[in-house]
C-alpha positions as CSV (number, residue, x, y, z in Angstrom):
1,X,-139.6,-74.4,32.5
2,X,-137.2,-74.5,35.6
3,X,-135.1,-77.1,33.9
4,X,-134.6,-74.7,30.7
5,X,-133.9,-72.3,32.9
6,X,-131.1,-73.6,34.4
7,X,-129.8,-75.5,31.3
8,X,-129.3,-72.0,30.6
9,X,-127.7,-71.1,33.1
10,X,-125.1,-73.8,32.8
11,X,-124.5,-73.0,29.4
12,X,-124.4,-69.0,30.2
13,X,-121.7,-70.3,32.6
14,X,-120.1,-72.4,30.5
15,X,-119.2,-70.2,27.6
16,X,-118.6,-67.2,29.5
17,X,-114.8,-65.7,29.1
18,X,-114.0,-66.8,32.9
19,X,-116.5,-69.9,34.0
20,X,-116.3,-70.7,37.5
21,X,-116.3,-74.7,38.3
22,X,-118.6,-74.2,41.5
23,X,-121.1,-72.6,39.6
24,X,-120.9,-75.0,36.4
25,X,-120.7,-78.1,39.0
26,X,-123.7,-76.2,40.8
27,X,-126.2,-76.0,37.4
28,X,-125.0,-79.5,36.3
29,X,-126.1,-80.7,39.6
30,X,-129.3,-79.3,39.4
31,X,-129.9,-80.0,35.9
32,X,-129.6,-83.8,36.4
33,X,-131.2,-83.9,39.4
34,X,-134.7,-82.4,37.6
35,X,-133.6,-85.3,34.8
36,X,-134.1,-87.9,37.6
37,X,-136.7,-86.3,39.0
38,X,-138.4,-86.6,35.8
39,X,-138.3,-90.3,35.2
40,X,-137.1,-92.8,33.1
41,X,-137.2,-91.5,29.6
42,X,-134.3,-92.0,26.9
43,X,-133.9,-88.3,27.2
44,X,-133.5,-88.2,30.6
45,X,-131.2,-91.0,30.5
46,X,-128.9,-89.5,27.7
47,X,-129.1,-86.3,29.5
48,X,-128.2,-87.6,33.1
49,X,-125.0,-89.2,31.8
50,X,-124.1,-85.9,30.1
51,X,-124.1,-84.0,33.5
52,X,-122.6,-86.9,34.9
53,X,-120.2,-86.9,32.5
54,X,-119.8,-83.2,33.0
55,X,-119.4,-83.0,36.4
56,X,-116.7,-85.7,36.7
57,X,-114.4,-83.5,34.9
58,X,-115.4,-80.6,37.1
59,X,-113.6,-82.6,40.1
């Protein structure tokens, strides 16, 4: 439930008319940490290189 919640939120932030990088780079952060958290899956994998992917261009 929490990590819907803030996949959410990223995506709220994301397609909002003025995102804010901190916050984006904030819900990515979190979002892949609950994907590690959760363990080795091929979904978690996939989806831990996404937020990677999404918060390297966030630098």
């Amino acid at each position: 439930m929490e990590l819907e919640r803030v996949a959410q939120d990223l995506h709220a932030e994301a397609t909002s008319p003025a995102p804010e990088p901190g916050r984006m780079r904030q819900f990515a952060t979190q979002v892949k940490d609950m994907l590690v958290g959760a363990g080795a899956t091929a979904a978690a994998q996939v989806g831990i290189q996404m937020a990677e992917q999404a918060l390297g261009t966030l630098v």
